[in-house]
C-alpha positions as CSV (number, residue, x, y, z in Angstrom):
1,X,27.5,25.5,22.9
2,X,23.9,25.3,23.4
3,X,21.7,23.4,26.2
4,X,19.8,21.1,24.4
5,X,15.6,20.9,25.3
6,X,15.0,17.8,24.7
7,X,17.6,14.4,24.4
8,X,16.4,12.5,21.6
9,X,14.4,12.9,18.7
10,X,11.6,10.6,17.8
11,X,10.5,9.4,14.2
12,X,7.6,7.7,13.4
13,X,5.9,5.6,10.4
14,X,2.0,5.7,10.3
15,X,-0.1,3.6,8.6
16,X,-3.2,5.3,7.0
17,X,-6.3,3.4,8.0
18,X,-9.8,3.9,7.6
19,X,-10.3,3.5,11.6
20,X,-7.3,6.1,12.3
21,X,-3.7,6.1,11.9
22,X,-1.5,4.1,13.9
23,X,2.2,3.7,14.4
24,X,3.8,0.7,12.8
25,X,7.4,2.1,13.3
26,X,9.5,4.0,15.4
27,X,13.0,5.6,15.7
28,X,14.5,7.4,17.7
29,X,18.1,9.9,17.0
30,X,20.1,10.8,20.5
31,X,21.3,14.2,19.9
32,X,24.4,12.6,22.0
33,X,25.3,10.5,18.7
34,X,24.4,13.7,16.3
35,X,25.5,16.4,18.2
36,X,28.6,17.3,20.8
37,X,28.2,20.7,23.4
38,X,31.5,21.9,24.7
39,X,34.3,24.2,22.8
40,X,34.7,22.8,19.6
41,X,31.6,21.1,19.6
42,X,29.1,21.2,16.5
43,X,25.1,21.0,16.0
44,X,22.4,18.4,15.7
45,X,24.0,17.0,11.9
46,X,22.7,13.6,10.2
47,X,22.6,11.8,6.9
48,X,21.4,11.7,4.7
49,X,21.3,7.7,5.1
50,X,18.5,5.5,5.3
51,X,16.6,4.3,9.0
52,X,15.3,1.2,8.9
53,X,12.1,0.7,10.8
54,X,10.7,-2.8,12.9
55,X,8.1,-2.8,14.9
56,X,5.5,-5.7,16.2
57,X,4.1,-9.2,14.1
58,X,1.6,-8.0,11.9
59,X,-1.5,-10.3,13.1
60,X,-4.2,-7.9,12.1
61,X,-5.9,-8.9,15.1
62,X,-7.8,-6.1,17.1
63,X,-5.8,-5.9,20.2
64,X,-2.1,-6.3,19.6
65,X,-0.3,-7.0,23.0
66,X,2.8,-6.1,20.7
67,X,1.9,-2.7,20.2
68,X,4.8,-1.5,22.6
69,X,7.1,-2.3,19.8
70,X,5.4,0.2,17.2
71,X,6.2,3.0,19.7
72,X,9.7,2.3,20.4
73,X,9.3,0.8,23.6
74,X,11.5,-2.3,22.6
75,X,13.3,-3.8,19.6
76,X,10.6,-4.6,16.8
77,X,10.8,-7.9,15.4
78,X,9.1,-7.3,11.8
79,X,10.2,-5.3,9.0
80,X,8.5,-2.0,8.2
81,X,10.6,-0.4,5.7
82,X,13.2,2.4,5.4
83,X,12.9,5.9,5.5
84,X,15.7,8.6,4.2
85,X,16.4,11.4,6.7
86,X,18.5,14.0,6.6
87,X,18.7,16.6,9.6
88,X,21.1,20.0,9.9
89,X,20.8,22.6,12.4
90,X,21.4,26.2,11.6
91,X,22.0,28.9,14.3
92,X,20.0,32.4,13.4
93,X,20.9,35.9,14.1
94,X,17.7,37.0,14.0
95,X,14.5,35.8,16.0
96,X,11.4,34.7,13.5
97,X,8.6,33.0,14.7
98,X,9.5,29.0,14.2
99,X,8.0,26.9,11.5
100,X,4.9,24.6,13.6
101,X,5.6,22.0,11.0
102,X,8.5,19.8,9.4
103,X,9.6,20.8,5.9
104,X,8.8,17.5,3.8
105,X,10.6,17.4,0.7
106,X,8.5,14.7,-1.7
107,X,11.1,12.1,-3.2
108,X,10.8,9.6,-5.9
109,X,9.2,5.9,-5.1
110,X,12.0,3.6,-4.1
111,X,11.7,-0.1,-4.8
């Protein structure tokens, strides 16, 4: 059906800081899980459900030798919080120039 760029899609949860932003949380969604190729295949379709997020011990030291975990690069160990995605892929007839960012719909504060 289509040949796919890319293999995964990544997701991440910054934390705004006066320093910089850094990554406290990672996902990642396999377009094998969301997706099939072949005949009667379908397109990159998820949710909407909630992702929950981990990532390293929060030590507020300055180096974190955890810091792999933020990125995804192993199973975090400390709760970061959840996250409510939604993803649908739409073939076009015609060929427009392609958004450069994500569509971010606001939502109300969930507790």
């Amino acid at each position: 059906m289509f040949p796919p760029l890319c293999q995964r899609i990544k997701i991440q949860l910054r934390e705004s800081d006066t320093v910089g932003d850094t990554v406290i949380g990672t996902h990642f969604l396999d377009l094998s899980t969301i997706s099939h190729d072949g005949d009667k295949g379908f397109l990159p379709t998820f949710g909407p459900a909630f992702v929950h997020l981990y990532g390293s011990t929060r030590d507020y030291s300055i180096i974190d030798e955890h810091s792999t975990l933020n990125d995804g690069l192993g199973e975090g160990v400390s709760y970061r919080g959840k996250i409510l995605i939604a993803l649908k892929a739409d073939i076009s007839d015609t060929i427009d120039t392609a958004p450069s960012e994500v569509e971010v719909e606001p939502t109300q504060n969930y507790k």
